[in-house]
N, C-alpha and C positions, 0 to 999 in steps of 0.2 A: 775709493781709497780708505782705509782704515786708520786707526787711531796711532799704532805702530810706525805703516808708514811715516803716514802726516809728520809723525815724531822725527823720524828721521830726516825725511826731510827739511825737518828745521832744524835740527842739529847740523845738517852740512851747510848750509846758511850760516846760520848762527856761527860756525868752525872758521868762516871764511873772514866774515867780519870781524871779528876777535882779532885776525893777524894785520887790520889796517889800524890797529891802534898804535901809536908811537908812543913811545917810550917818553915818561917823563910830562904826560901830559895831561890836560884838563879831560875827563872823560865825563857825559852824562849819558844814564844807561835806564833803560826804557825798565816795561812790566811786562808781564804776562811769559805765557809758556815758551815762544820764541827767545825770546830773552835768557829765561834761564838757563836753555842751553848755552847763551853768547856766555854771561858770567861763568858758568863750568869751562867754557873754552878759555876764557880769562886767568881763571883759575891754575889750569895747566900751563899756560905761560908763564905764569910767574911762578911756579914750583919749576920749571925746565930752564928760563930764559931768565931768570930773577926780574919778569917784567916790572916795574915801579910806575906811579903815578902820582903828575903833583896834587892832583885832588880828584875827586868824584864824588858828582852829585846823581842823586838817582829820583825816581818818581813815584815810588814805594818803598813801602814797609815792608813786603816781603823782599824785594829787590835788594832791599839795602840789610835786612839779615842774611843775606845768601850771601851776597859781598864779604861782611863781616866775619862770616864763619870761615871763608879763604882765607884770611890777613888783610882786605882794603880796608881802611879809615873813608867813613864816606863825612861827608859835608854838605850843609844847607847851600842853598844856589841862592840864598843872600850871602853866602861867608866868600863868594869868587865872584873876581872882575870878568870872567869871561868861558864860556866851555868849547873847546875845541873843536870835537869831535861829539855827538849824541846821538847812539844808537837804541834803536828802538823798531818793534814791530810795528805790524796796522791790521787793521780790521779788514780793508778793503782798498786797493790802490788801482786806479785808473790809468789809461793814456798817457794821459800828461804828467803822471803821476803824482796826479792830488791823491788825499788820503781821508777815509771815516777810519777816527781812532775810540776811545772812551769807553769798548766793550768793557771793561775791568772795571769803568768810574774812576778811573784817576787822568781824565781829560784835563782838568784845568792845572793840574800841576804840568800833565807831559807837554801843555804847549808854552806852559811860562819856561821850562828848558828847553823846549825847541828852538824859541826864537832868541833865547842867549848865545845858541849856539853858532860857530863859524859853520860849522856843515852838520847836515844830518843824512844820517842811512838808514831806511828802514832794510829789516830781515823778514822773506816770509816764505810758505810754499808757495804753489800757483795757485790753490787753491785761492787765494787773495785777490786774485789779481782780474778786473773787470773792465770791461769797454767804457762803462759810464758807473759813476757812483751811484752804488745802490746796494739792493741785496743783503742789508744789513741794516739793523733800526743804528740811527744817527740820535746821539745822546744829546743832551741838553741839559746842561747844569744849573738848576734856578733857583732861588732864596728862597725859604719858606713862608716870608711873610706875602708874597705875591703870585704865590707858585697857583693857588688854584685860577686867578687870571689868568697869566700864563697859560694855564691848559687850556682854558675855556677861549682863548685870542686862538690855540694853535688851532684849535678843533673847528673853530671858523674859519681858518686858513687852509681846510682841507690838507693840515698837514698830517692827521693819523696820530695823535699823539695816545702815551701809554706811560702808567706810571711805573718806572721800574721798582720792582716789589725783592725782599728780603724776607722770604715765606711769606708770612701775613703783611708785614707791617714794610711801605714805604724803607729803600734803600737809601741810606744815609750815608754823604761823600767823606772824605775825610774833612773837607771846612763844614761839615755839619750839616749842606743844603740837601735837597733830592735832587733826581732824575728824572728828566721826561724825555722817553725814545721817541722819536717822531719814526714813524712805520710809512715814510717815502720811498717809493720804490718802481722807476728809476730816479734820480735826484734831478729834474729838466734842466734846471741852472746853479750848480751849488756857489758860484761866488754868490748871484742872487741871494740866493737864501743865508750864505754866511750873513752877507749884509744886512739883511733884516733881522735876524738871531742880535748881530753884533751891535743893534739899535734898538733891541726890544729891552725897556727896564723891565730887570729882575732875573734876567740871563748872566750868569756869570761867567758861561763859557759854552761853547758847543763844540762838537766833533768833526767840524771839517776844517781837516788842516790843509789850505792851497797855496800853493806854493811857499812849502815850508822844506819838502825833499828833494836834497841832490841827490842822492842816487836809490837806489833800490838793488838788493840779492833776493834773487828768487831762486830756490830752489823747485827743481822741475820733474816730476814722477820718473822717468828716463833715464836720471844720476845725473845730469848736467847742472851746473850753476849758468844762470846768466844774472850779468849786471846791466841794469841799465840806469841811464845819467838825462837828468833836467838840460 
């Protein structure tokens, strides 16, 4: 599949989710390339449908200039009691439909909006979508002042870790920490390993989100959309 496709294929995803937003509501709205098609689809509704919303929060910078350049007012997701609906991509969605997200490094914001949210829907091709998590280095968000632990704990965990780099120099999140990709592939037990992430000091966050998605659009090489629900 190419690049074009791929595109399009998540432009008809993205096209689809756009139209389960209600009017009037709390929205928080993911990153990366699937996304921006959702916002363009955003977009359009609210220049056709005068779509409105009481708030939105997003998980980017880029996200939240695309927003703005439409007419949205976005808002910190300290400034709201609650987000409705939170759409967002994923890196890789399984079965059960657990998800590895954090390709971009902005993990630890997307899951502090995830779990504000009443429901979440990821958008993606099929390309995404796996038997078991894997296939995809799994981020790791960790403080700088314990990060080289951290690596030196994973590397004896036979977990494959790797420093995500920004050309030469270590990739820096937006709260200022790095990246360690753990290069597991297949994931054997990913709540396991949440759980020990979720208990390692100096993790400030990692990339498996389990049971955090209700539903999933997938768009499908063939032109079909299917959805599928937790």
């Amino acid at each position: 599949m190419d690049k074009q496709q791929q595109d399009q294929l998540k432009r008809e995803a993205a096209t689809k989710a756009a139209m389960l937003v209600e009017n009037n509501s709390v929205l928080g709205v993911g990153t990366g390339s699937t996304v921006a098609f959702f916002i363009d689809a955003l977009g359009q509704r609210k220049a056709k449908e005068g779509l409105t919303l009481k708030h939105i929060v997003t998980t980017s910078n880029r996200s939240k200039k695309q927003l703005e350049g439409l007419g949205f007012k976005v808002d910190e997701l300290a400034d709201v009691d609650h987000v409705d609906l939170t759409i967002d991509g994923a890196d890789r969605v399984d079965e059960a439909l657990d998800g590895i997200k954090g390709g971009g490094g902005a993990l630890t914001l997307e899951k502090n909006v995830a779990i504000n949210s009443k429901k979440n829907i990821w958008i993606v091709d099929e390309s995404k979508m796996v038997a078991h998590l894997g296939d995809f280095p799994l981020p790791v968000e960790v403080l700088p002042i314990s990060c080289e632990q951290n690596f030196r704990k994973f590397a004896q965990e036979g977990l494959k870790p790797q420093w995500r780099m920004n050309g030469t120099e270590r990739y820096v999140t937006h709260y200022g920490n790095y990246i360690i990709d753990l290069a597991v592939d297949p994931i054997p037990a990913p709540h396991g390993l949440a759980a020990y992430l979720d208990q390692t000091v100096g993790v400030v966050e990692h990339g498996l989100f389990l049971n955090v998605c209700d539903q999933v659009i997938i768009a499908h090489s063939d032109g079909t959309i299917e959805t599928q629900e937790r």
